[in-house]
N, CA, C and O atoms as a Tripos MOL2 file, in Angstrom:
@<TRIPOS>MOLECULE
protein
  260   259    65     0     0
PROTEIN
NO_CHARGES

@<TRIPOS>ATOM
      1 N          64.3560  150.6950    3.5250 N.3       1 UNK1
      2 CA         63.8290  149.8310    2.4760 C.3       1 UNK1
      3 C          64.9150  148.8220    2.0820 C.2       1 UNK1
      4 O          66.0680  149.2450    2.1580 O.2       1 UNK1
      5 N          64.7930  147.9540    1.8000 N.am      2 UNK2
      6 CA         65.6070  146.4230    1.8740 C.3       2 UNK2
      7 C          66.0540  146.8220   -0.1570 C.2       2 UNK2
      8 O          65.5560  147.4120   -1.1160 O.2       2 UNK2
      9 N          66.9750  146.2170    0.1070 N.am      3 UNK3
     10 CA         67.9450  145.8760   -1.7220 C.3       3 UNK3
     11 C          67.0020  144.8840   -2.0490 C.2       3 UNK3
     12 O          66.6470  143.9040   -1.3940 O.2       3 UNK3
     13 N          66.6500  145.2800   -3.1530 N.am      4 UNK4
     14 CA         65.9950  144.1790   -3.7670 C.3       4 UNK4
     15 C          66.6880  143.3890   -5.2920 C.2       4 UNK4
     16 O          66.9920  144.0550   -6.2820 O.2       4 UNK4
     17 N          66.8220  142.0880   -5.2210 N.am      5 UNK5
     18 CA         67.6370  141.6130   -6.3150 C.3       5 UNK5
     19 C          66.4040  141.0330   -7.2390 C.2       5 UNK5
     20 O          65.4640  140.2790   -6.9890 O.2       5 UNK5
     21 N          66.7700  141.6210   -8.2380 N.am      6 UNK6
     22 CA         65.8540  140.6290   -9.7740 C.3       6 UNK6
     23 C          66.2900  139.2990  -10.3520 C.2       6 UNK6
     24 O          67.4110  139.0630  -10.8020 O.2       6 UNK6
     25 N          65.2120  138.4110  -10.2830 N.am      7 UNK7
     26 CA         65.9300  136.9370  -10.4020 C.3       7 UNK7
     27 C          66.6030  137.3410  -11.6480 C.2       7 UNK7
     28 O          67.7830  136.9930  -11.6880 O.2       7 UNK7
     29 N          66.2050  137.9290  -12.5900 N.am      8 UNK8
     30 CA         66.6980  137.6590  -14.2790 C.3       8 UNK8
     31 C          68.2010  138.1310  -14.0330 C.2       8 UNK8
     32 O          69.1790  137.5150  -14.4570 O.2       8 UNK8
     33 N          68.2620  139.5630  -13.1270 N.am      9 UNK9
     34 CA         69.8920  139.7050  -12.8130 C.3       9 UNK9
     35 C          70.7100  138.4320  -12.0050 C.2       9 UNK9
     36 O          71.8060  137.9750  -12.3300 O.2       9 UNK9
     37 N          69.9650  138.0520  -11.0100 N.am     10 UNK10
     38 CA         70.5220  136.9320  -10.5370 C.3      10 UNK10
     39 C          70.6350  135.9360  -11.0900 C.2      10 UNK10
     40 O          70.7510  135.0810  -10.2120 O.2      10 UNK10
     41 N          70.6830  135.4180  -12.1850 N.am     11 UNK11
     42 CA         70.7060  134.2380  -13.2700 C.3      11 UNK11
     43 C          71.4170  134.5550  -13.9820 C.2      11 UNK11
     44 O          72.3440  133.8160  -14.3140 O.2      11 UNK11
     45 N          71.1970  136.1700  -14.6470 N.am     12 UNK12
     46 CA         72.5470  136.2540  -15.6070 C.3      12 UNK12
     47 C          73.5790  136.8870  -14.9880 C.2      12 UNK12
     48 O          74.2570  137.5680  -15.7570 O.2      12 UNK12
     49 N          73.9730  136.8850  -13.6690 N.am     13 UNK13
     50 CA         75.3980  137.2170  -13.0580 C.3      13 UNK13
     51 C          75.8800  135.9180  -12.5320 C.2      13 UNK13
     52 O          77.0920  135.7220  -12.6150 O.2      13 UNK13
     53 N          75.2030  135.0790  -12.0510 N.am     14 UNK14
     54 CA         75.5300  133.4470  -12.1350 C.3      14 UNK14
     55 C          76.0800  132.8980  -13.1180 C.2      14 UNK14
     56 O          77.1550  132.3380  -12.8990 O.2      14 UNK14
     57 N          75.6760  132.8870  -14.1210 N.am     15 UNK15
     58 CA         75.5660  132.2910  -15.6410 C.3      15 UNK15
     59 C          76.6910  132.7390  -15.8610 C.2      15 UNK15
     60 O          77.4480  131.7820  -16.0220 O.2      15 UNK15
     61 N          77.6190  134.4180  -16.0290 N.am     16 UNK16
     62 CA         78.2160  134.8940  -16.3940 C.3      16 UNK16
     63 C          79.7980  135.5290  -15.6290 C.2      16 UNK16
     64 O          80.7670  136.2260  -15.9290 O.2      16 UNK16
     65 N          79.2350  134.7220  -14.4480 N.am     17 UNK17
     66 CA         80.4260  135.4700  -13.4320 C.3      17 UNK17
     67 C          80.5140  136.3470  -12.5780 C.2      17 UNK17
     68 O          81.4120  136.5620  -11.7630 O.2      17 UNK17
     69 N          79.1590  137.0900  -12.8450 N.am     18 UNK18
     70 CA         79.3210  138.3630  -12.0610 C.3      18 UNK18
     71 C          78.8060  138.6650  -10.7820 C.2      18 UNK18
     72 O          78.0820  137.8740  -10.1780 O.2      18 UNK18
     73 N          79.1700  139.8670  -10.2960 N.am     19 UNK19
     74 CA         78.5170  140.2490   -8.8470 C.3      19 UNK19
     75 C          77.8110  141.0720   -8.8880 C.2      19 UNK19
     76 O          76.9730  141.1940   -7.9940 O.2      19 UNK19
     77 N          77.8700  141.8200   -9.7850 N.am     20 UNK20
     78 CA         76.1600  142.8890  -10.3020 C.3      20 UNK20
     79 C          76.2770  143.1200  -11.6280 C.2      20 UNK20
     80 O          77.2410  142.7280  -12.2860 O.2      20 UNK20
     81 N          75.5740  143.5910  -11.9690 N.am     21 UNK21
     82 CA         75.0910  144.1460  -13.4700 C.3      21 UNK21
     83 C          75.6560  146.1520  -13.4160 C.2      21 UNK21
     84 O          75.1630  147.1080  -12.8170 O.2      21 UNK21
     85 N          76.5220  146.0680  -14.0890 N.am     22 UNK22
     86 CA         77.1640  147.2340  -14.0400 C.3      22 UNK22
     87 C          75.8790  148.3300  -14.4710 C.2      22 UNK22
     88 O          74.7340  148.2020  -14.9040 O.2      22 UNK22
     89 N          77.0460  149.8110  -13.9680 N.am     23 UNK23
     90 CA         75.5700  150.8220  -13.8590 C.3      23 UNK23
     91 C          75.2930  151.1330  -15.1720 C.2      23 UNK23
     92 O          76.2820  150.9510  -15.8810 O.2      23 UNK23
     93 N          74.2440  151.5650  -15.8160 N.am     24 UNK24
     94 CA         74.4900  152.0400  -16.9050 C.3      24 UNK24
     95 C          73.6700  150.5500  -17.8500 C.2      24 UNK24
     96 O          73.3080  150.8070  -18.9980 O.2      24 UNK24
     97 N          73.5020  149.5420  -17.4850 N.am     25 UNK25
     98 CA         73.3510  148.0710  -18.1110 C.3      25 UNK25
     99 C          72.1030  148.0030  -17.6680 C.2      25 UNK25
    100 O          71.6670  148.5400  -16.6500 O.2      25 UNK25
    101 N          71.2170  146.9900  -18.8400 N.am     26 UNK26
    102 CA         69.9420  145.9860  -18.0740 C.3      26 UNK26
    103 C          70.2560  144.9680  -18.6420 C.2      26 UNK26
    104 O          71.2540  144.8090  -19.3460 O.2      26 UNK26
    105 N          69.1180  143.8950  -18.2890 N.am     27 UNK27
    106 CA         69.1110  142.3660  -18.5290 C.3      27 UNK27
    107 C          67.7900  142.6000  -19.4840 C.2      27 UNK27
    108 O          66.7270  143.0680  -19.0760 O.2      27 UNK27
    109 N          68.0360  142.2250  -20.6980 N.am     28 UNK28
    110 CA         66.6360  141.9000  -21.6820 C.3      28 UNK28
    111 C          66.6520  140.7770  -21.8670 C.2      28 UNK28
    112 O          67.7090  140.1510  -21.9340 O.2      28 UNK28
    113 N          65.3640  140.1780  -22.0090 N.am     29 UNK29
    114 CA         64.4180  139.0530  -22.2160 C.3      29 UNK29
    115 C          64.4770  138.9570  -23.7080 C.2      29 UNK29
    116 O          63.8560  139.8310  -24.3130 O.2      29 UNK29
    117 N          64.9300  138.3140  -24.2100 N.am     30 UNK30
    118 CA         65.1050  138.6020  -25.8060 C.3      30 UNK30
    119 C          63.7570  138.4690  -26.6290 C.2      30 UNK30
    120 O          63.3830  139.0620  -27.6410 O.2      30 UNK30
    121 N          62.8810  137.0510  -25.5060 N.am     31 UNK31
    122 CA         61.3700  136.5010  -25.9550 C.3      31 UNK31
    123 C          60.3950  137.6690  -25.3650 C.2      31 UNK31
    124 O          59.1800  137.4820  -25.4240 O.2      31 UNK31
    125 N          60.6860  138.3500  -25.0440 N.am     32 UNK32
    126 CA         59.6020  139.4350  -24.5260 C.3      32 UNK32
    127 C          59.0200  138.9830  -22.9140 C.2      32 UNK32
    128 O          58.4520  139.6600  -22.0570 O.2      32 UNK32
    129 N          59.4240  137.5850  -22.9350 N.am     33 UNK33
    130 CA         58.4410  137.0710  -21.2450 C.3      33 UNK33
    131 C          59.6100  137.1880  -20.0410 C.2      33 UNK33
    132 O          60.7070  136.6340  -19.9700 O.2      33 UNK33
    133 N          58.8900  138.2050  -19.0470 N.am     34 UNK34
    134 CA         59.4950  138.5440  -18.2720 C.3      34 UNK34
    135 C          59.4280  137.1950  -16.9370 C.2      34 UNK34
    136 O          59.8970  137.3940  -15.8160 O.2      34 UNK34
    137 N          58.9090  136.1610  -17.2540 N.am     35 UNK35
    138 CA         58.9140  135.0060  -16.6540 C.3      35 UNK35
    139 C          59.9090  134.0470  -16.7500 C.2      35 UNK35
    140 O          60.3090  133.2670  -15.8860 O.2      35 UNK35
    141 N          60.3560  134.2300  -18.2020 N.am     36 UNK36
    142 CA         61.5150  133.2780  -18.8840 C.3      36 UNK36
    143 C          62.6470  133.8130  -18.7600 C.2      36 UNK36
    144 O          63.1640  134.4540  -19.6750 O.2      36 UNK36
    145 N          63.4320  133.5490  -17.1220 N.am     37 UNK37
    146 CA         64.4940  133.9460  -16.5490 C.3      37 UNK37
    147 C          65.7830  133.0170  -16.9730 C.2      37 UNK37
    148 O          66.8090  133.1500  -16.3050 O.2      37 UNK37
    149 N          65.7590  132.0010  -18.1530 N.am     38 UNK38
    150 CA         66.1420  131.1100  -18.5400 C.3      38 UNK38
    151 C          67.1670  131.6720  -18.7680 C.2      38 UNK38
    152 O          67.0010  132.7650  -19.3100 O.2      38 UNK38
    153 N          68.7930  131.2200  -18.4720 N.am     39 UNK39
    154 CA         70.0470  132.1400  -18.9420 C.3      39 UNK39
    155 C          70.3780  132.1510  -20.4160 C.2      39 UNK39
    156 O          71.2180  132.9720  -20.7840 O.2      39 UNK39
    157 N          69.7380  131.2150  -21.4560 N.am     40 UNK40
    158 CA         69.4320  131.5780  -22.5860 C.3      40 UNK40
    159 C          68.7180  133.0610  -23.2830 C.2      40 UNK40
    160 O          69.0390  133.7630  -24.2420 O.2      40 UNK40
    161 N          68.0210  133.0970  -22.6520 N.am     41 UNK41
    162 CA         67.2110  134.0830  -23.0580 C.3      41 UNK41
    163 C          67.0110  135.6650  -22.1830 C.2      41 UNK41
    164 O          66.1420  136.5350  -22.1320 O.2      41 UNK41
    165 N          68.3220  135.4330  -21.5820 N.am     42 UNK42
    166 CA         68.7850  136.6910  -20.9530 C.3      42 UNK42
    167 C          70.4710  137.6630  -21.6880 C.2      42 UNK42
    168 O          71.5720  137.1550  -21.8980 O.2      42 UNK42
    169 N          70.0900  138.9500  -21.8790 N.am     43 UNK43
    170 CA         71.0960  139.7090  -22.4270 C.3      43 UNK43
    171 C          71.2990  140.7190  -22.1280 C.2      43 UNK43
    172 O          70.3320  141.4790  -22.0950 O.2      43 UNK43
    173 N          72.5140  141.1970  -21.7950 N.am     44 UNK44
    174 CA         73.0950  142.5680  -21.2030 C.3      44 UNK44
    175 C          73.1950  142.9200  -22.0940 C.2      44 UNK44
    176 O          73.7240  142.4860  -23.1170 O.2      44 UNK44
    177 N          72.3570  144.3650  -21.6860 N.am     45 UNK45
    178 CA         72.7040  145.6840  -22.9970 C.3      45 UNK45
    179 C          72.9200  146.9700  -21.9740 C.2      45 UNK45
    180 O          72.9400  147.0660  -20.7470 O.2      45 UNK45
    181 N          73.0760  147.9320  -23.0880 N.am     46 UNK46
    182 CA         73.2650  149.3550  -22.5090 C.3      46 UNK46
    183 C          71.7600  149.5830  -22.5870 C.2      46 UNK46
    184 O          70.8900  148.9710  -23.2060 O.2      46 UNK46
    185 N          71.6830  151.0530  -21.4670 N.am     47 UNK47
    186 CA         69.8910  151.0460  -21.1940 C.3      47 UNK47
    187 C          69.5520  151.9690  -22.3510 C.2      47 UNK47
    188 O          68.4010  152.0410  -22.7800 O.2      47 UNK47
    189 N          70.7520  152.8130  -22.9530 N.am     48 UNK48
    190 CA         70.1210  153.5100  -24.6050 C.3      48 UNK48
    191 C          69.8310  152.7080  -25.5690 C.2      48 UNK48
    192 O          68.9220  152.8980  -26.3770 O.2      48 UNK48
    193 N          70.6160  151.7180  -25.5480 N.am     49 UNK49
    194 CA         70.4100  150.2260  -26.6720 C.3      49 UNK49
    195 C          69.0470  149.5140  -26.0380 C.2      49 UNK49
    196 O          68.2050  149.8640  -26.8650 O.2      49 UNK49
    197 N          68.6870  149.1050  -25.5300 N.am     50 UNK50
    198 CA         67.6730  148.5020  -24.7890 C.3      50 UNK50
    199 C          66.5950  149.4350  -25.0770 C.2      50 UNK50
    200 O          65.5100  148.8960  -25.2980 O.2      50 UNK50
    201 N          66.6360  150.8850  -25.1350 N.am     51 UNK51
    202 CA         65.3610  151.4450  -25.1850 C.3      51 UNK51
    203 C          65.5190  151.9350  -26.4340 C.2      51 UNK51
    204 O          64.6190  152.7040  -26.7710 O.2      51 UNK51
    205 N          66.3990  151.7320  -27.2600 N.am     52 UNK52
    206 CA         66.1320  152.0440  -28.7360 C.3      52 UNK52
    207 C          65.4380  150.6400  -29.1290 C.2      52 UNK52
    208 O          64.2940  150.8480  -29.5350 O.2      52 UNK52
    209 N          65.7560  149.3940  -29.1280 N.am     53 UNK53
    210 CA         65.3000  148.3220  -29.2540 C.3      53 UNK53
    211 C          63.9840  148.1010  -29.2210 C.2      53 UNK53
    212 O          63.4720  147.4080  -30.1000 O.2      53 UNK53
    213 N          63.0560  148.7790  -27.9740 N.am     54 UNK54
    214 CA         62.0050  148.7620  -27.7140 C.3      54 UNK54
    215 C          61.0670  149.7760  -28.3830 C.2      54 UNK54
    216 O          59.8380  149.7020  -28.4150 O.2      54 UNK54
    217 N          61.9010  150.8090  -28.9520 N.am     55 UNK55
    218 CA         61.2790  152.0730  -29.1630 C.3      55 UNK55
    219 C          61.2270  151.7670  -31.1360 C.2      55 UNK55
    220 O          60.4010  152.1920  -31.9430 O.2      55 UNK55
    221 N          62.5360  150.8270  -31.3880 N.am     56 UNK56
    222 CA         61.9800  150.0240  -32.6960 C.3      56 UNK56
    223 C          60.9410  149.1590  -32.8980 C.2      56 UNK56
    224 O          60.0410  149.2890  -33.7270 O.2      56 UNK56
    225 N          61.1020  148.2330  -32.0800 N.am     57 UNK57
    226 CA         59.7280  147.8290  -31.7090 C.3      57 UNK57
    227 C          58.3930  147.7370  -31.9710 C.2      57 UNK57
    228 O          57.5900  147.0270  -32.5770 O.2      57 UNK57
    229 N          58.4760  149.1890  -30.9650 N.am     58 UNK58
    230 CA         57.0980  149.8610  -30.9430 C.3      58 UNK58
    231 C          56.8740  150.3050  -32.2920 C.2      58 UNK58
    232 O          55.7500  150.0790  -32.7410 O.2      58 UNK58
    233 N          57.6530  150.8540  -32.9910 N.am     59 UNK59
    234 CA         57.3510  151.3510  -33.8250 C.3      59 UNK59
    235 C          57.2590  150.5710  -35.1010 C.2      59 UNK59
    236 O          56.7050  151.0270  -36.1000 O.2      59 UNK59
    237 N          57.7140  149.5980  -35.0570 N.am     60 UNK60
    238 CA         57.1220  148.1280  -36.0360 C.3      60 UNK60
    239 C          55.9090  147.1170  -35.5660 C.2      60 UNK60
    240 O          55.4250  146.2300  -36.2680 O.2      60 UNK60
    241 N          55.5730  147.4120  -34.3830 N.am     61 UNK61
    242 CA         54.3180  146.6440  -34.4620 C.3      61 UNK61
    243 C          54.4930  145.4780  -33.2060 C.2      61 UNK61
    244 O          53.6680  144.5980  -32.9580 O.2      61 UNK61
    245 N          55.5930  145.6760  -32.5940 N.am     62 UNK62
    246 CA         56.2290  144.1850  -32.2380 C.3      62 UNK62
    247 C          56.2290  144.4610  -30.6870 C.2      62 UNK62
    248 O          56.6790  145.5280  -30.2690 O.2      62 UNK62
    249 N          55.7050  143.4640  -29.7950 N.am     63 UNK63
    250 CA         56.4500  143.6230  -28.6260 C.3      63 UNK63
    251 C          57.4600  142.8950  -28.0810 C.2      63 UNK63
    252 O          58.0340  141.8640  -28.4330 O.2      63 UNK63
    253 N          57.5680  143.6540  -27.1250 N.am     64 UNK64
    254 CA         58.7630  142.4640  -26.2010 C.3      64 UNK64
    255 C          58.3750  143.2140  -24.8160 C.2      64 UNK64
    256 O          57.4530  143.9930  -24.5740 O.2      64 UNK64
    257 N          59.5730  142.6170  -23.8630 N.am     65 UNK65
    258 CA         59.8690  143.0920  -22.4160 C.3      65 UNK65
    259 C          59.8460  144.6720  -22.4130 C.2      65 UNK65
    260 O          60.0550  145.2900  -21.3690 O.2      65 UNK65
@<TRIPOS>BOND
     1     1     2 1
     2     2     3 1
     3     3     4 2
     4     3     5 am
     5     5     6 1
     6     6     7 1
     7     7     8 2
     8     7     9 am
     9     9    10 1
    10    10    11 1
    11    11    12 2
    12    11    13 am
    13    13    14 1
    14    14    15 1
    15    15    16 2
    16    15    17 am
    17    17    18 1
    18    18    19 1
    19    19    20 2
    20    19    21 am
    21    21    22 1
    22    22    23 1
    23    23    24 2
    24    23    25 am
    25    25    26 1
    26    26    27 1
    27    27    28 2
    28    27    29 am
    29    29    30 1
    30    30    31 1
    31    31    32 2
    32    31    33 am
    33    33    34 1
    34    34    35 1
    35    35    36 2
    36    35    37 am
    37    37    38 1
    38    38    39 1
    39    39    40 2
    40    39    41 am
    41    41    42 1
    42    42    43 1
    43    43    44 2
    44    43    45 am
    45    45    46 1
    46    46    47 1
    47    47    48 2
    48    47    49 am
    49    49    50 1
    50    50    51 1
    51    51    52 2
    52    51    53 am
    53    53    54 1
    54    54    55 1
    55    55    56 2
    56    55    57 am
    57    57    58 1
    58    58    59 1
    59    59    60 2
    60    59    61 am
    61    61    62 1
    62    62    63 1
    63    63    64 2
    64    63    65 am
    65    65    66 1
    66    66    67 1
    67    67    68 2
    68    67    69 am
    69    69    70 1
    70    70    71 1
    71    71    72 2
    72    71    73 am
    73    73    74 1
    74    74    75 1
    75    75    76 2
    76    75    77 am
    77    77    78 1
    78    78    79 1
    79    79    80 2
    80    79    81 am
    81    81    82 1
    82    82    83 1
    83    83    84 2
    84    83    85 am
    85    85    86 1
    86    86    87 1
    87    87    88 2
    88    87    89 am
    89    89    90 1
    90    90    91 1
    91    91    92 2
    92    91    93 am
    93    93    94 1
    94    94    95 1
    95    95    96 2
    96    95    97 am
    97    97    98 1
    98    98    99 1
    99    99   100 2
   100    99   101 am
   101   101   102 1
   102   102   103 1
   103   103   104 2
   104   103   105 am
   105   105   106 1
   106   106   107 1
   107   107   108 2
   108   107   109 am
   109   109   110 1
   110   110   111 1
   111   111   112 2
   112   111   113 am
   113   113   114 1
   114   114   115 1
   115   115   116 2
   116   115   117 am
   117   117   118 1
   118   118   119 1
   119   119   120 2
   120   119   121 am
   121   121   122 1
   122   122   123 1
   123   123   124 2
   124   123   125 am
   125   125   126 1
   126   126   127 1
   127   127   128 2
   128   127   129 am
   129   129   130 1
   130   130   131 1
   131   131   132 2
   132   131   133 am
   133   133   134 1
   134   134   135 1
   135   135   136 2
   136   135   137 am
   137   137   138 1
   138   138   139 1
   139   139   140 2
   140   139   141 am
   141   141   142 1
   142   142   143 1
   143   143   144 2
   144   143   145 am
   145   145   146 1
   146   146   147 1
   147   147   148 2
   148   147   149 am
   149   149   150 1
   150   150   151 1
   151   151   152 2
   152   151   153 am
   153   153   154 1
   154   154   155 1
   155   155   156 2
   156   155   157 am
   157   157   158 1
   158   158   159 1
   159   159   160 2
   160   159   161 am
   161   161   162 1
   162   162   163 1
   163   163   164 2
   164   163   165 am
   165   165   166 1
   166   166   167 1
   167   167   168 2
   168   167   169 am
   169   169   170 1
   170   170   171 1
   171   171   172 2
   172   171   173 am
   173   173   174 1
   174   174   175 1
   175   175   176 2
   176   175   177 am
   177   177   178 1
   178   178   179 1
   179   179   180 2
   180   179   181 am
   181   181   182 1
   182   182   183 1
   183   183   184 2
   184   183   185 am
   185   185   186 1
   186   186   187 1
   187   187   188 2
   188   187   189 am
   189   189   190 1
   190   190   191 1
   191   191   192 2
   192   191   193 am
   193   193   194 1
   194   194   195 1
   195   195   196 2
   196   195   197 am
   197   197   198 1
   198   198   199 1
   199   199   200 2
   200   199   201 am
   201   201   202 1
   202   202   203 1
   203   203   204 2
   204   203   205 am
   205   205   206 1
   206   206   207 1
   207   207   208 2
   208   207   209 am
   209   209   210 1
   210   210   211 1
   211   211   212 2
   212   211   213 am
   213   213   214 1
   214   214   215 1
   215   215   216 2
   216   215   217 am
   217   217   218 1
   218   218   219 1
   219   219   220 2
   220   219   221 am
   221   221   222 1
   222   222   223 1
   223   223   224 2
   224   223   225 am
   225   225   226 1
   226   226   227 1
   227   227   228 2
   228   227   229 am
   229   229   230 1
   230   230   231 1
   231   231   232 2
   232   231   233 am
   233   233   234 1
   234   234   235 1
   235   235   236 2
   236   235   237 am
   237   237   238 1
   238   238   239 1
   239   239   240 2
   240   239   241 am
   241   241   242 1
   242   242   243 1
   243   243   244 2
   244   243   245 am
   245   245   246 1
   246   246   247 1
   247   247   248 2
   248   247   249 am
   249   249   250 1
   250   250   251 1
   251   251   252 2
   252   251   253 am
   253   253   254 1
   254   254   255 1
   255   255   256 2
   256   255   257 am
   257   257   258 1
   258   258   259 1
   259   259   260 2
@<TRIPOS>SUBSTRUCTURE
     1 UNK1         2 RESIDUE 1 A UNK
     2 UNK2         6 RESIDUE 1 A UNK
     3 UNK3        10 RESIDUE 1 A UNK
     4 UNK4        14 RESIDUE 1 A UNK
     5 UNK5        18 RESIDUE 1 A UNK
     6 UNK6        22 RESIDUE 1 A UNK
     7 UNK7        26 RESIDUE 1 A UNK
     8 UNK8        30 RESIDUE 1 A UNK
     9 UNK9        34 RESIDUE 1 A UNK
    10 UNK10       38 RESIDUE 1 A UNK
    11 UNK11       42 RESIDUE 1 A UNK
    12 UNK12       46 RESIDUE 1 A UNK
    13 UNK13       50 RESIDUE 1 A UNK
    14 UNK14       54 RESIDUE 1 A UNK
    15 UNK15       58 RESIDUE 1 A UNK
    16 UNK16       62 RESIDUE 1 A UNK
    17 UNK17       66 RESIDUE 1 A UNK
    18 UNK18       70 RESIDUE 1 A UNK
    19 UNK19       74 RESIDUE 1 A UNK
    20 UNK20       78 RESIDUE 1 A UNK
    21 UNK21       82 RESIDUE 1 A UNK
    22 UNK22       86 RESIDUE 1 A UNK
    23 UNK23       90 RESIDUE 1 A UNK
    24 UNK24       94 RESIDUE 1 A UNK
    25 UNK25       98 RESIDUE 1 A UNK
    26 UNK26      102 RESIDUE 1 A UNK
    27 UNK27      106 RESIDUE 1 A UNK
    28 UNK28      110 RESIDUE 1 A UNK
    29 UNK29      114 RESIDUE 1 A UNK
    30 UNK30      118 RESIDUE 1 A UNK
    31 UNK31      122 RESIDUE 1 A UNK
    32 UNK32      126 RESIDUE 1 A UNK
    33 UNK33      130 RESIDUE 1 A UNK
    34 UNK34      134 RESIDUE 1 A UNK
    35 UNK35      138 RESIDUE 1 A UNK
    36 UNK36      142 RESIDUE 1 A UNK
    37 UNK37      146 RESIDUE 1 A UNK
    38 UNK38      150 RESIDUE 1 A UNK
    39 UNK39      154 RESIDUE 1 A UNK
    40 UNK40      158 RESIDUE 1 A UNK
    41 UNK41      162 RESIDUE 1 A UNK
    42 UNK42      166 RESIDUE 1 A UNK
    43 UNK43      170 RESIDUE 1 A UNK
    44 UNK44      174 RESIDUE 1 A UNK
    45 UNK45      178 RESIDUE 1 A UNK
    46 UNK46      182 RESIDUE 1 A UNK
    47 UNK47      186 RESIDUE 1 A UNK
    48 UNK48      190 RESIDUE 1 A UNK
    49 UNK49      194 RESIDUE 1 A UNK
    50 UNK50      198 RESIDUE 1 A UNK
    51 UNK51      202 RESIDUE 1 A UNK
    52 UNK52      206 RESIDUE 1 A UNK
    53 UNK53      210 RESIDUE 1 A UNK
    54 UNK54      214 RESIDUE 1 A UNK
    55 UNK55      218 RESIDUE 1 A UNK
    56 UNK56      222 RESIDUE 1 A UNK
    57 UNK57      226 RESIDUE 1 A UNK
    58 UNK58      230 RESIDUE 1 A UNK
    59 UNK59      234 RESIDUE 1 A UNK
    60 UNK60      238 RESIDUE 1 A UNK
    61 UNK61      242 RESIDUE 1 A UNK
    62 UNK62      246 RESIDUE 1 A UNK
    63 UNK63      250 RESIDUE 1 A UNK
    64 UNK64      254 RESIDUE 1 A UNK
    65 UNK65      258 RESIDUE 1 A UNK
Protein backbone atom coordinates (compact mmCIF):
# COMPACT_ATOMS: atom_id res chain seq x y z
CA UNK A 1 0.00 0.00 0.00
CA UNK A 2 1.58 3.37 -1.15
CA UNK A 3 2.33 6.45 1.79
CA UNK A 4 -0.18 8.57 1.47
CA UNK A 5 0.46 12.43 2.16
CA UNK A 6 -2.49 14.88 3.33
CA UNK A 7 -2.46 18.12 1.45
CA UNK A 8 -3.34 20.06 4.86
CA UNK A 9 0.06 18.28 6.22
CA UNK A 10 1.69 19.19 3.09
CA UNK A 11 0.93 22.94 3.34
CA UNK A 12 1.58 23.19 6.87
CA UNK A 13 5.15 21.52 6.68
CA UNK A 14 5.84 23.90 3.69
CA UNK A 15 4.55 26.90 5.39
CA UNK A 16 6.54 25.92 8.47
CA UNK A 17 9.70 24.16 7.53
CA UNK A 18 9.07 20.88 8.04
CA UNK A 19 9.51 17.32 6.74
CA UNK A 20 6.62 15.66 8.63
CA UNK A 21 4.32 16.37 11.26
CA UNK A 22 5.82 14.78 14.32
CA UNK A 23 4.23 11.56 15.94
CA UNK A 24 1.96 12.23 18.46
CA UNK A 25 0.66 15.77 16.39
CA UNK A 26 -2.33 16.62 13.88
CA UNK A 27 -3.07 19.51 11.62
CA UNK A 28 -6.56 21.23 12.67
CA UNK A 29 -8.65 23.27 10.48
CA UNK A 30 -9.42 25.92 12.92
CA UNK A 31 -12.78 26.84 10.42
CA UNK A 32 -14.00 23.34 10.69
CA UNK A 33 -13.63 22.94 6.52
CA UNK A 34 -11.57 20.24 5.75
CA UNK A 35 -11.26 21.87 2.18
CA UNK A 36 -9.67 25.10 3.51
CA UNK A 37 -6.05 23.81 3.33
CA UNK A 38 -5.17 27.55 3.46
CA UNK A 39 -1.81 27.83 5.72
CA UNK A 40 -3.78 30.32 7.68
CA UNK A 41 -6.15 28.20 8.85
CA UNK A 42 -4.01 25.26 9.58
CA UNK A 43 -2.65 24.32 13.30
CA UNK A 44 -0.49 21.81 14.95
CA UNK A 45 -1.73 20.40 18.04
CA UNK A 46 -1.23 17.40 20.23
CA UNK A 47 -3.89 14.59 19.25
CA UNK A 48 -5.17 14.79 23.26
CA UNK A 49 -5.54 18.63 22.70
CA UNK A 50 -7.21 18.24 19.37
CA UNK A 51 -9.65 15.72 20.74
CA UNK A 52 -10.38 17.56 23.84
CA UNK A 53 -11.14 20.56 21.55
CA UNK A 54 -13.58 18.59 19.65
CA UNK A 55 -15.00 16.75 22.51
CA UNK A 56 -15.65 20.61 23.90
CA UNK A 57 -17.20 21.22 21.06
CA UNK A 58 -19.42 18.64 20.93
CA UNK A 59 -20.41 19.28 23.96
CA UNK A 60 -21.32 23.04 23.37
CA UNK A 61 -23.18 22.64 20.38
CA UNK A 62 -20.41 23.60 17.92
CA UNK A 63 -18.74 21.91 15.13
CA UNK A 64 -15.60 21.84 13.50
CA UNK A 65 -13.12 19.31 11.65
Amino acid sequence: MPNRVYEHHLVYCLEHGLTEIPEGYVVHHKDGDKLNNHPSNLDMMTFSAHTSLHMSQNLSGKRDD
